[in-house]
C-alpha positions in Angstrom: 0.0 0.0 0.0 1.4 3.4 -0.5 2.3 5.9 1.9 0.5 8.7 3.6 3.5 10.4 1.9 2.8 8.8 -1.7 -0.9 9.5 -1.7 -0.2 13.5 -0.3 2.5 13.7 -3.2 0.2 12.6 -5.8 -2.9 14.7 -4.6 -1.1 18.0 -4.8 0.9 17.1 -7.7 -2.9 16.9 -9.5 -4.2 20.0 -7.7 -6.7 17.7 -5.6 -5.5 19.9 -2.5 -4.9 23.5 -3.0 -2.9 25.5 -0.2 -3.9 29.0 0.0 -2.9 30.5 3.3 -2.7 34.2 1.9 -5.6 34.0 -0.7 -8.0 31.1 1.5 -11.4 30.2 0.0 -14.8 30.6 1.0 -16.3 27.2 2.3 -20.1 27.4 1.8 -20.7 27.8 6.0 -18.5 31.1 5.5 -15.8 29.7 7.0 -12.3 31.0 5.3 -10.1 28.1 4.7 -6.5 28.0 3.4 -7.2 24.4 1.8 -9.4 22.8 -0.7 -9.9 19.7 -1.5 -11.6 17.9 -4.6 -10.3 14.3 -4.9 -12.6 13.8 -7.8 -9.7 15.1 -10.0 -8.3 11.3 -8.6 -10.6 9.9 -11.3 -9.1 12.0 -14.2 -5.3 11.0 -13.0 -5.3 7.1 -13.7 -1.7 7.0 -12.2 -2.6 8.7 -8.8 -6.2 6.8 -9.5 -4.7 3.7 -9.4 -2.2 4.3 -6.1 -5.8 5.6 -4.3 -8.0 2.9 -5.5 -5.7 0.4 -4.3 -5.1 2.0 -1.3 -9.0 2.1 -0.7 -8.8 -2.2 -1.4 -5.8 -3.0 0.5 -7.1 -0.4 3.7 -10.6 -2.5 3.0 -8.2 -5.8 3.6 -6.6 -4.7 6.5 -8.6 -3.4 8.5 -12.0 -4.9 7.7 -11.2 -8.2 6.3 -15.0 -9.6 6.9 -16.6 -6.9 4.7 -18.9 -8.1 2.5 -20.0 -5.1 0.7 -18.2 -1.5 0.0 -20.9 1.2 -0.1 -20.0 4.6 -1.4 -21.3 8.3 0.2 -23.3 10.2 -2.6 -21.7 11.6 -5.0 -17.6 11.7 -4.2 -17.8 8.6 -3.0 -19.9 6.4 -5.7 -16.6 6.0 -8.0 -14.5 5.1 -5.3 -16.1 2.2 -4.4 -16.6 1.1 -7.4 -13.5 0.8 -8.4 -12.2 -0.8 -4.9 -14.9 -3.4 -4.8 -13.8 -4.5 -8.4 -10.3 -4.8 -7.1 -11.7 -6.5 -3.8 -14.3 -8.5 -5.7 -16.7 -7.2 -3.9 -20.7 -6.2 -4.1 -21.0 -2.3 -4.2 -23.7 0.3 -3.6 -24.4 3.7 -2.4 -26.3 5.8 -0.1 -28.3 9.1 -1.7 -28.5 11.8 0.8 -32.1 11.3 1.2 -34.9 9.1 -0.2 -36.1 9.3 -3.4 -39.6 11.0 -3.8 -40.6 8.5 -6.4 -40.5 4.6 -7.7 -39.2 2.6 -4.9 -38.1 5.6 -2.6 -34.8 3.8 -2.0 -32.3 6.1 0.1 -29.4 2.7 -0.6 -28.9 2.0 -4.1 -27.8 -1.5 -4.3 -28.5 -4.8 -2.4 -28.4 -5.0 1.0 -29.7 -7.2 3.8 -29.8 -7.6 7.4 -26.6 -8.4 9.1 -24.6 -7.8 5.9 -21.0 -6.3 7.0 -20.4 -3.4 5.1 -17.3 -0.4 4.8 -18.3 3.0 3.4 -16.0 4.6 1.1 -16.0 8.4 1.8 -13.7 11.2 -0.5 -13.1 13.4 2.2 -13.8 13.5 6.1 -13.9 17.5 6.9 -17.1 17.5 10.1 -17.5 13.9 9.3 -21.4 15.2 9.5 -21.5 13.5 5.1 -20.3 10.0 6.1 -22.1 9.6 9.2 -25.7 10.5 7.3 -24.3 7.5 5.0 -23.7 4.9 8.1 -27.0 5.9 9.6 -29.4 4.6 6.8 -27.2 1.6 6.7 -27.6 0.7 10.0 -31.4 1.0 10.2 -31.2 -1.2 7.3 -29.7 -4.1 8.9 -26.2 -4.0 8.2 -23.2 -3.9 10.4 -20.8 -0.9 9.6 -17.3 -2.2 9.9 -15.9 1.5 9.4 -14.9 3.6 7.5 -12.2 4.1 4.2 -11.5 7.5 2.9 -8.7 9.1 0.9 -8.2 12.0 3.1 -8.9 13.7 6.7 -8.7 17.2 7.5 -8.4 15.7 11.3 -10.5 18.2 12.8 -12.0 17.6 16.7 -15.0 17.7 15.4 -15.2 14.8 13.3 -13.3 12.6 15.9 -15.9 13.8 18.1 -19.0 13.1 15.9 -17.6 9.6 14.7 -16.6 8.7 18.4 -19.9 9.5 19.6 -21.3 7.1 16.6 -19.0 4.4 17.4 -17.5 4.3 13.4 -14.3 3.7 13.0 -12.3 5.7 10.1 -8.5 4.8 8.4 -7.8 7.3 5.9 -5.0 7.2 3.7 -3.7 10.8 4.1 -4.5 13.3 6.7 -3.5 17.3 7.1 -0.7 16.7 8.7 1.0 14.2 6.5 0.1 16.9 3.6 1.5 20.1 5.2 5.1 18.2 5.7 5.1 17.2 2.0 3.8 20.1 0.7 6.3 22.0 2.7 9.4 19.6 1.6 7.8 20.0 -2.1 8.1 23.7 -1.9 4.0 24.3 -2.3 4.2 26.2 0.5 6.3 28.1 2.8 7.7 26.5 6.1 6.0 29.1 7.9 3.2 28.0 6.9 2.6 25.0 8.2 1.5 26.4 11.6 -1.5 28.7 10.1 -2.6 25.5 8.2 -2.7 23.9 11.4 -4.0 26.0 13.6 -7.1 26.1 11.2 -7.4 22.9 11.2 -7.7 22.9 15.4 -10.3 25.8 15.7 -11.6 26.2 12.0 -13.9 29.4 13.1 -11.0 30.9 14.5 -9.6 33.4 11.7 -6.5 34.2 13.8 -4.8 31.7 12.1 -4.4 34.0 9.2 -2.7 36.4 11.2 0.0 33.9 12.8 
């Protein structure tokens, strides 16, 4: 499996991750963020596609080897699991953010039964507010969520918090840290840096960080 090193190399060689401490972007909440992440640009990079996809499987191996089923978070994550449970071969599926208002309603796309031991596949863990409305419907359907497999984690309190409190466990294959070191040794940002990055990361309504 590759690194946390690897996959943070190959994410901001791609542009998946911007780093923006002196310009930082406008997060729909309002929130100013020096990072942003869109690891859908994974799927248009087969080379860093294929070190994440099989870093999704292999994490799947490890960690959960009973899982029966990889279900991906709607949208970011649908692709993802595809891909990993056709490494794994695996059943796949995914969970819409809500019901449908028509045909069979279904809020799970794919088959599922009780008992069934499944592992969402999540893009990005930011709140972790996304993947935990994905293991909920799960879980009043029957299955058994092993955990969790996502390509990256901001690391915040928050989502530790809200995943602790859900009892979901979550291995992600690179985190903020990990990326700030690497984009730091890679010369995407300055050295200096790498405190302000963090510091948002620790108190994300906090703007002092852009002062630091």
């Amino acid at each position: 499996m590759a690194t946390k090193q690897e996959i943070a190399a190959g994410l901001l060689s791609i542009k998946a991750v911007f780093l923006r401490p002196n310009d930082p972007f406008t997060w729909a909440s309002g929130i100013k963020s020096p990072i942003y992440c869109d690891n859908r640009l994974t799927l248009s990079f087969p080379n860093v596609r294929e070190i994440i996809e099989q870093g999704l499987a292999d994490t799947v191996q490890e960690f959960y080897p009973e899982a029966a089923a990889l279900m991906g978070t709607s949208t970011a994550g649908i692709a993802h699991a595809a891909i990993a449970a056709y490494k794994l071969g695996l059943p796949m599926g995914y969970v819409r953010g809500s019901a449908k208002d028509h045909g069979r309603k279904n809020q799970i796309e794919g088959y599922i039964e009780p008992g069934m031991k499944v592992v969402v596949i999540e893009d990005l863990i930011s709140t972790g507010g996304s993947v935990i409305d994905c293991v909920n419907p799960l879980r009043e359907a029957g299955a058994e969520v092993l955990g969790i497999a996502s390509i990256f984690t901001y690391g915040m309190s928050k989502s530790r918090e809200r995943l602790d409190a859900e009892k979901v466990i979550n291995h992600s294959l690179c985190d903020l840290d990990t990326l700030v070191d690497v984009a730091v040794e890679k010369g995407y940002i300055e050295p200096a840096d790498k405190a302000r990055l963090l510091a948002f990361r620790d108190n994300p309504q906090d703007e002092s960080w852009m002062t630091l």
